[in-house]
KOLBA-714670 format. One line per 4 residues: number of its first residue (from 0); for each residue y negated, x, z negated of C-alpha. Coordinates in pm, 1 decimal, always signed. Example, Ala and Ser with C-alpha at 12.3 -4.5 7.8 and 13.67 -1.06 7.14 Angstrom:
REM residues 2
0) +450.0,+1230.0,-780.0 | +106.0,+1367.0,-714.0 $
//
This chain:
REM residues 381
0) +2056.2,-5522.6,+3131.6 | +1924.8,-5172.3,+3266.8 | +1633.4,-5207.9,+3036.2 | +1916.4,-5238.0,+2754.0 $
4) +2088.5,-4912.1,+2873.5 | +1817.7,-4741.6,+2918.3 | +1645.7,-4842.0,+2558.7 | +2012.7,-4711.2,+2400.9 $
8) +1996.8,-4447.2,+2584.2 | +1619.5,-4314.6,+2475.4 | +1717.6,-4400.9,+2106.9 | +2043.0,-4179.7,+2162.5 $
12) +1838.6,-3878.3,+2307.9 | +1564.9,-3917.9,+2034.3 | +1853.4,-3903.7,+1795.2 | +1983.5,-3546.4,+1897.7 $
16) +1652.3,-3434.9,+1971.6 | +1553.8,-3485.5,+1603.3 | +1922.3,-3396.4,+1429.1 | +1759.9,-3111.1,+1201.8 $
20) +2200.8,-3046.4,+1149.8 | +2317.3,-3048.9,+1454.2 | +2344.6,-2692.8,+1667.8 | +2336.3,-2833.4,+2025.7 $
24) +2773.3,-2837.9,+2111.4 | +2809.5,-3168.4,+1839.7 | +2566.6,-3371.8,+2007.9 | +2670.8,-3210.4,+2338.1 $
28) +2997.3,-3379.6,+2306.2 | +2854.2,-3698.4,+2073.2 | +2678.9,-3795.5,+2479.8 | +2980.6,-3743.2,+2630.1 $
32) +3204.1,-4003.8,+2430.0 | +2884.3,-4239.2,+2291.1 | +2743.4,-4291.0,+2637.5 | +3045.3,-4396.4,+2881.0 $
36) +3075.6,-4681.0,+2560.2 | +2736.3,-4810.6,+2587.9 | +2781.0,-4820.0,+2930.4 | +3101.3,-5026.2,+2897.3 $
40) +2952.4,-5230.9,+2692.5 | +2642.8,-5300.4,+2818.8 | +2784.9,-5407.1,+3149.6 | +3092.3,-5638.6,+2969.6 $
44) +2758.5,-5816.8,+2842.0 | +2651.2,-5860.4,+3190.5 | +2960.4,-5949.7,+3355.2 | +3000.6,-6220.6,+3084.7 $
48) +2690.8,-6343.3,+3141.8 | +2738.8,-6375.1,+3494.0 | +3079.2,-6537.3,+3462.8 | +2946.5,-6745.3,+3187.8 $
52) +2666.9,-6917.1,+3468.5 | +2817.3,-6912.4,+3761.7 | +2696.1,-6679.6,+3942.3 | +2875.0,-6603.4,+4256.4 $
56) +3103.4,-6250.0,+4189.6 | +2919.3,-6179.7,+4552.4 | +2606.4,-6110.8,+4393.5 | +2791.3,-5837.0,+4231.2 $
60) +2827.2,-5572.6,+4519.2 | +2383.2,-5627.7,+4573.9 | +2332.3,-5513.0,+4271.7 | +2644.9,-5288.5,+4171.0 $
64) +2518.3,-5009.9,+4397.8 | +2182.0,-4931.9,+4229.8 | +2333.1,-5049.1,+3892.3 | +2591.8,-4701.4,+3911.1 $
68) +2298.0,-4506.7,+4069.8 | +2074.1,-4540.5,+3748.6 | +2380.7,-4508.8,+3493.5 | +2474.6,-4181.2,+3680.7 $
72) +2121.3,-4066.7,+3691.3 | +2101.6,-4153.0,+3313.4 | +2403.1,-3919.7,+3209.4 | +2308.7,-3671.9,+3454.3 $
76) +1985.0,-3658.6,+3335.9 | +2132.8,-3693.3,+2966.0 | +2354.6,-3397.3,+2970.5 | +2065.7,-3180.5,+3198.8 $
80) +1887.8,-3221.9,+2868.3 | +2132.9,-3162.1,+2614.1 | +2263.4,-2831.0,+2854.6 | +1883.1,-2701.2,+2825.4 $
84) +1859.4,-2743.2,+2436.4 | +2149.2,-2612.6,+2386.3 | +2090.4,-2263.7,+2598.3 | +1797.9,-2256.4,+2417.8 $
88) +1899.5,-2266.1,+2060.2 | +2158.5,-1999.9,+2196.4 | +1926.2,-1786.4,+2300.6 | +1731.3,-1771.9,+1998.6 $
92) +2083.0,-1698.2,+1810.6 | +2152.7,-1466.9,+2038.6 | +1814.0,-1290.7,+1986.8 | +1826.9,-1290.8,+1648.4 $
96) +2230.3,-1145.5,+1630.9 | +2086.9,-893.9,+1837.2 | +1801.2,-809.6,+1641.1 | +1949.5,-794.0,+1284.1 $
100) +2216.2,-560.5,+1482.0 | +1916.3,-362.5,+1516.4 | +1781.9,-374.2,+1220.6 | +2125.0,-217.3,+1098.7 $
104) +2088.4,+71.8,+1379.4 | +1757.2,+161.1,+1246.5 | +1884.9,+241.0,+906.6 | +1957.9,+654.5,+988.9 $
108) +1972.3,+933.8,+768.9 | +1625.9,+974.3,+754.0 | +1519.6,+687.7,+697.6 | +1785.9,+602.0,+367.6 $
112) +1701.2,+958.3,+210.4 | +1277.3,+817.1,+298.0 | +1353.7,+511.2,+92.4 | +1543.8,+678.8,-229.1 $
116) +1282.9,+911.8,-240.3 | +1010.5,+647.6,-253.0 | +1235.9,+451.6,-489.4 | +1222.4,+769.7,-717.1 $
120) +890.6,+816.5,-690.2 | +797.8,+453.4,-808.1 | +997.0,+508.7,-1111.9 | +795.1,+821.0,-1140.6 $
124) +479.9,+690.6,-1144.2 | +569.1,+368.5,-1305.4 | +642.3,+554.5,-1614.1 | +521.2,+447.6,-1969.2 $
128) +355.2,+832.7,-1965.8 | +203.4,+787.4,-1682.0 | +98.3,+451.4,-1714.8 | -24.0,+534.0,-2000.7 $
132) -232.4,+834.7,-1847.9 | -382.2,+599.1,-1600.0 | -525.7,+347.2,-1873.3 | -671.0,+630.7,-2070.1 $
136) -840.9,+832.1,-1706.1 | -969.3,+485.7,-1643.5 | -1148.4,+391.7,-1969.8 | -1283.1,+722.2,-1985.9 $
140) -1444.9,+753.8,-1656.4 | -1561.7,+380.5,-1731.2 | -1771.2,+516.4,-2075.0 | -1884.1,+836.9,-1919.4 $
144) -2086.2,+625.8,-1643.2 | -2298.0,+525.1,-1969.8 | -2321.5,+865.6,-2110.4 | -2584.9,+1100.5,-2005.3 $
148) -2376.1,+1483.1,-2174.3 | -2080.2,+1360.3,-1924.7 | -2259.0,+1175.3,-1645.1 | -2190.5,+1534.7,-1452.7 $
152) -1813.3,+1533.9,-1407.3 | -1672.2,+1363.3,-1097.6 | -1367.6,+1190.0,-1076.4 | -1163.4,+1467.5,-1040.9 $
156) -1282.1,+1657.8,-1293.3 | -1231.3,+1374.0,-1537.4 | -912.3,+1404.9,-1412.8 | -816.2,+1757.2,-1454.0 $
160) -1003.7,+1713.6,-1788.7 | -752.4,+1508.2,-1942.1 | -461.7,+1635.9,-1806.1 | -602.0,+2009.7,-1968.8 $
164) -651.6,+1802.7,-2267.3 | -289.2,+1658.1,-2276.6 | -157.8,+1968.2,-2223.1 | -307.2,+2146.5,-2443.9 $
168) -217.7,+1844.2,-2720.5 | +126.7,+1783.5,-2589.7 | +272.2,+1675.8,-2979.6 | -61.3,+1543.5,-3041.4 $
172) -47.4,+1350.8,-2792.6 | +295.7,+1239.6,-2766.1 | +268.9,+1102.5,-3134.6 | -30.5,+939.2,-3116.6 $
176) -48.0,+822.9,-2741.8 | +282.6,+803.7,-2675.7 | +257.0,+983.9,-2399.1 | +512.6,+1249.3,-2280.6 $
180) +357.3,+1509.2,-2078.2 | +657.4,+1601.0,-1885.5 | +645.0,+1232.5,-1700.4 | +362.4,+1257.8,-1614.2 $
184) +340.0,+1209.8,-1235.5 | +350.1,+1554.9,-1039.6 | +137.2,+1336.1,-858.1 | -117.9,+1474.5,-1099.4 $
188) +3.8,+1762.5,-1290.6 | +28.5,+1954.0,-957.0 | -351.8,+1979.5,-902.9 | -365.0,+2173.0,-1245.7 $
192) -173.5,+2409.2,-1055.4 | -325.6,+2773.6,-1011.8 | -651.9,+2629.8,-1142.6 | -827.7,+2746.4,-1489.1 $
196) -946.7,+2503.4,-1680.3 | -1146.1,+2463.7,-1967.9 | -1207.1,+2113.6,-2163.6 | -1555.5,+2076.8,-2305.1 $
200) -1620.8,+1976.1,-2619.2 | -1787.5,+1659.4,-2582.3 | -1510.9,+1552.5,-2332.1 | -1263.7,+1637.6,-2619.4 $
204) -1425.8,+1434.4,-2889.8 | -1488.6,+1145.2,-2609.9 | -1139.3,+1082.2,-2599.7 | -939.1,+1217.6,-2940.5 $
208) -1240.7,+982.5,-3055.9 | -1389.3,+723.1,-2939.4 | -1088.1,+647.0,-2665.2 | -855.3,+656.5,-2946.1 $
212) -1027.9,+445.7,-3218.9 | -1201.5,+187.1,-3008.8 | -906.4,+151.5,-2767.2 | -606.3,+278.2,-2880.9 $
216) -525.7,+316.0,-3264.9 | -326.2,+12.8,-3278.6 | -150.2,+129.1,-2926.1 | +199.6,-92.8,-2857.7 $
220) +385.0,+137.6,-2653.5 | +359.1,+50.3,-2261.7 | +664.9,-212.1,-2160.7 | +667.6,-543.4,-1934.6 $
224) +486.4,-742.0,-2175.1 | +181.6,-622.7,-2165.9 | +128.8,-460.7,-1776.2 | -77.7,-619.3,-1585.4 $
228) -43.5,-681.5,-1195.9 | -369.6,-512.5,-1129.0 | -273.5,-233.6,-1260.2 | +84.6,-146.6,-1112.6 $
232) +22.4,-264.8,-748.4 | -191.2,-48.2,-636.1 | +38.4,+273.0,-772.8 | +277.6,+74.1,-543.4 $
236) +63.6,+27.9,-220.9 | -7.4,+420.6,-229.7 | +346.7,+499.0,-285.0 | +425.5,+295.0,+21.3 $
240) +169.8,+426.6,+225.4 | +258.6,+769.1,+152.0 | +610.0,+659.1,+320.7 | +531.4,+441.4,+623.3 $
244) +527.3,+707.6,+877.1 | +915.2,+726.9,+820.5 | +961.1,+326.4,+643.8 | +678.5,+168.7,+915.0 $
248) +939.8,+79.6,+1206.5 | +1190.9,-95.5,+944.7 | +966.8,-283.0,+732.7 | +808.9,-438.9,+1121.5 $
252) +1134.7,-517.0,+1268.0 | +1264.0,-667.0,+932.3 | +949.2,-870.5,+980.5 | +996.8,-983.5,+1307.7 $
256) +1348.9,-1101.2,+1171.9 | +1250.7,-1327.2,+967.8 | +924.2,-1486.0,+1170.0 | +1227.0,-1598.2,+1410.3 $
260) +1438.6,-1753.7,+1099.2 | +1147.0,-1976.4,+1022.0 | +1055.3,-2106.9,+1405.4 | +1218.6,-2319.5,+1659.4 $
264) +1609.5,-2393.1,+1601.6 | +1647.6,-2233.0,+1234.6 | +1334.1,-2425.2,+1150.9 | +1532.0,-2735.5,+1188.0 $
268) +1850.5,-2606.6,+1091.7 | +1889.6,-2526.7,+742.0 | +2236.7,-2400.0,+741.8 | +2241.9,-2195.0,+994.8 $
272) +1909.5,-2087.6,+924.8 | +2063.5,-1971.5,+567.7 | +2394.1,-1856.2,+761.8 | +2136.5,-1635.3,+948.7 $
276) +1956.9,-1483.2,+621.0 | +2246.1,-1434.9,+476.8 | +2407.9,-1213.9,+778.2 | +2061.0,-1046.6,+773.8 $
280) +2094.7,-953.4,+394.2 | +2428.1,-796.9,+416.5 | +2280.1,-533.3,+644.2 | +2120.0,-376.8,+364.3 $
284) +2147.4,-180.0,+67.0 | +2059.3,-250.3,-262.9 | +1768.6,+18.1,-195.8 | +1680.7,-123.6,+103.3 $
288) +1711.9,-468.9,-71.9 | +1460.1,-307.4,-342.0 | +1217.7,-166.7,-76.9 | +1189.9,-511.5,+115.9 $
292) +1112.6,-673.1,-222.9 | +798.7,-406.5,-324.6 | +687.9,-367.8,-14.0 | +641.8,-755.6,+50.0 $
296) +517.7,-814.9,-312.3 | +323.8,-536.7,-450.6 | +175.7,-377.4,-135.9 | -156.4,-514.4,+102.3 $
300) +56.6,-449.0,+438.6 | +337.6,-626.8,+329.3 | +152.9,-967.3,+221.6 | +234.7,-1108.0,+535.5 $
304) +555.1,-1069.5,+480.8 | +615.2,-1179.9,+118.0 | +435.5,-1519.8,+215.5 | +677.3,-1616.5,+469.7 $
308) +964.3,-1472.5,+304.2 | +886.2,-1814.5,+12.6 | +1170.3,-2053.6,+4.8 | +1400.8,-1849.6,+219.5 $
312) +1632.4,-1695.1,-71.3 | +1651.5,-1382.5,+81.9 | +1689.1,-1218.9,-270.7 | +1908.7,-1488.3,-423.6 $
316) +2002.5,-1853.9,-418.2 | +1862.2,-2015.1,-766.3 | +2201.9,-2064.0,-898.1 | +2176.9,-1627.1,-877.0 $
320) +1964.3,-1604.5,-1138.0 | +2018.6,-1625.3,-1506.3 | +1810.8,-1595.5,-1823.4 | +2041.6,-1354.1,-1956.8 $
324) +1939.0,-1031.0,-1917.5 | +2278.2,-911.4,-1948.3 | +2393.8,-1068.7,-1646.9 | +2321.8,-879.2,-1328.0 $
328) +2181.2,-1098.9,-974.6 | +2381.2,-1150.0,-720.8 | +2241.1,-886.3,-480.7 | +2018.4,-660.4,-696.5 $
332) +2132.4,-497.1,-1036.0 | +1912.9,-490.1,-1320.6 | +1880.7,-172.4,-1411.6 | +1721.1,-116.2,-1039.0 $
336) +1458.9,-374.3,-1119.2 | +1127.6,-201.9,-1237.5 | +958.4,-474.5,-1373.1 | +1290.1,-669.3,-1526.0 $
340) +1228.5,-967.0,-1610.6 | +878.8,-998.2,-1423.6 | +1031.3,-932.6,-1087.1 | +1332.2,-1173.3,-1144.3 $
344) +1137.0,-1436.4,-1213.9 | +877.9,-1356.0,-892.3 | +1202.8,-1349.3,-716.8 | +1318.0,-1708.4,-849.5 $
348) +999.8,-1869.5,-847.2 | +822.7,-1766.8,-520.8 | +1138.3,-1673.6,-284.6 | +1446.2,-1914.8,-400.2 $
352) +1252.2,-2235.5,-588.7 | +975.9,-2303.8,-280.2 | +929.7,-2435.1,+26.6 | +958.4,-2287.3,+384.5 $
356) +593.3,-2154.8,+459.5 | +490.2,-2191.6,+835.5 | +405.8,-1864.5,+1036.0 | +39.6,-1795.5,+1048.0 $
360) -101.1,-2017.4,+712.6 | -361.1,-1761.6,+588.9 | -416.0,-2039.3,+289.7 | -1.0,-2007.2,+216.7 $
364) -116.1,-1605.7,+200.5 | -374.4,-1645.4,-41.0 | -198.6,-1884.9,-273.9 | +62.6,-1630.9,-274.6 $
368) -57.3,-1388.5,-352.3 | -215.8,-1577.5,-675.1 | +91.0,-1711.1,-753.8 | +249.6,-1322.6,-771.7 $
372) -21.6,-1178.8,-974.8 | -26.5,-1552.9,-1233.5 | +362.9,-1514.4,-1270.5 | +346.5,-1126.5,-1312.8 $
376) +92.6,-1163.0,-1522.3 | +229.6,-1469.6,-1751.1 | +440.0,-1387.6,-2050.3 | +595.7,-1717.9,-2106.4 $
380) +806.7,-1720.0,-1758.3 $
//
């Protein structure tokens, strides 16, 4: 009969060890009232059985003692257990409150004026001019490595080159290019500052010729369609790094955050561990909400972060997105999104539609970051 109690009583404890829904005070009181009844039960059986052979009731007091000893030891131990689990999983709560409260504190003055002024400059420098500029520097510099007349200019004086050459051609260029000098990045327009330039010939007729006509003649003006993830993310990583002295502390904490949301109690808890993310989302902005995204998608120090933020629908449940364009997400408006329909889909895909990714998986890191650049890359999401 002990062996029965005690065999009820392991399956029991297994039970509320293993209850991935279950946040400690449930099972906490399931013990209280399913125990005392298996108990009860388990020693009706034996009393029957004793009755039911006739056993002398003496027998009874030899083996009542240690009989209430082990059943008190049992629940003892029982709720010793269930006492420890459940300071535990408060704990982490408690950590985790205290952290996202944080997280909130960290948010100053300085630090919200940091992030609209990186904001601003990605929508600088992620212009269709500018973009536009970038494919152009880079083919040239790319042919002039195979021309001996050019294979004298550097890099930067490609650079300031073109820009003379733009300048100088501003309708010329505008019509043809479709590329508006005046967004251009300052980024680059400021080191033709104070300088005195002259464009040489050959670099003249390099571009207004063979650029053009080999590359460019049938140009379809820059849009979402046609960029390529290779070629935005790493005006995005220097963006970023430009603004991590003031951004660096926020992005790490935020981090931190969510390693704890995919660990220990939350790990096995999916409601609260959504609860949790959800709290932790209503701390922010929708800049900082934009930030978070960029930084953990687009950027080489925020990798890390964009792997183990798959599956948690920090940006969005599924049902939060829609193929209608017209229709703005849940969290994020549209008009804020850069990349439109590319980002909402790297936001549905990768961060609502898969699974948790356990902390640490460098593999999990490399296939996400595939995934990112396939889906950014794919026109038929």
């Amino acid at each position: 009969m002990i062996i029965i109690i005690l065999l009820l009583t392991i399956i029991f404890l297994y039970y509320i060890a293993f209850d991935k829904n279950t946040y400690g005070i449930k099972s906490f009181i399931s013990l209280l009232i399913i125990m005392p009844l298996l108990i009860l039960i388990s020693c009706s059986i034996y009393l029957f059985y004793l009755l039911n052979n006739n056993i002398p009731v003496s027998i009874l007091k030899d083996i009542s003692a240690p009989l209430i000893s082990i059943i008190g030891l049992i629940i003892t131990s029982s709720i010793a257990y269930i006492t420890i689990i459940f300071n535990k999983n408060k704990a982490e709560i408690d950590l985790v409150m205290s952290m996202i409260k944080f997280q909130n504190e960290l948010i100053d003055e300085k630090t919200q004026e940091s992030a609209e002024n990186l904001l601003l400059r990605l929508h600088e420098e992620l212009h269709d001019s500018n973009l536009m500029f970038i494919r152009i520097l880079n083919q040239v510099k790319n042919l002039i490595k195979d021309m001996t007349t050019l294979e004298d200019l550097k890099d930067r004086e490609i650079e300031l080159q073109l820009l003379k050459l733009i300048e100088n051609n501003k309708k010329d260029f505008k019509e043809k290019w479709k590329i508006n000098y005046n967004n251009i990045s300052d980024k680059y327009k400021n080191k033709l500052s104070g300088k005195s330039i002259v464009v040489r010939e050959d670099f003249r007729i390099l571009v207004e010729n063979d650029i053009y006509k080999k590359f460019y003649s049938n140009h379809i003006a820059i849009n979402e369609k046609n960029l390529k993830y290779d070629e935005v993310a790493p005006i995005i990583n220097d963006a970023f790094e430009l603004h991590y002295p003031e951004l660096g502390h926020f992005f790490k904490h935020f981090h931190r955050i969510i390693r704890l949301l995919i660990q220990g109690h939350f790990k096995k808890n999916e409601k609260l561990r959504k609860e949790m993310t959800g709290i932790l989302r209503a701390q922010f902005s929708e800049d900082f909400l934009l930030i978070l995204y960029y930084n953990a998608v687009y950027t080489y120090r925020g990798y890390g972060l964009g792997n183990i933020l798959q599956g948690l629908s920090f940006f969005g449940d599924t049902s939060d997105f829609t193929t209608n364009p017209q229709i703005d997400l849940q969290h994020i408006s549209n008009k804020s999104l850069i990349f439109g329909t590319k980002d909402k889909n790297i936001m549905r895909l990768i961060f609502s539609e898969r699974n948790i990714v356990p902390v640490n998986n460098k593999e999990k890191l490399s296939n996400f970051i595939i995934e990112v650049k396939k889906i950014f890359d794919n026109h038929d999401h």
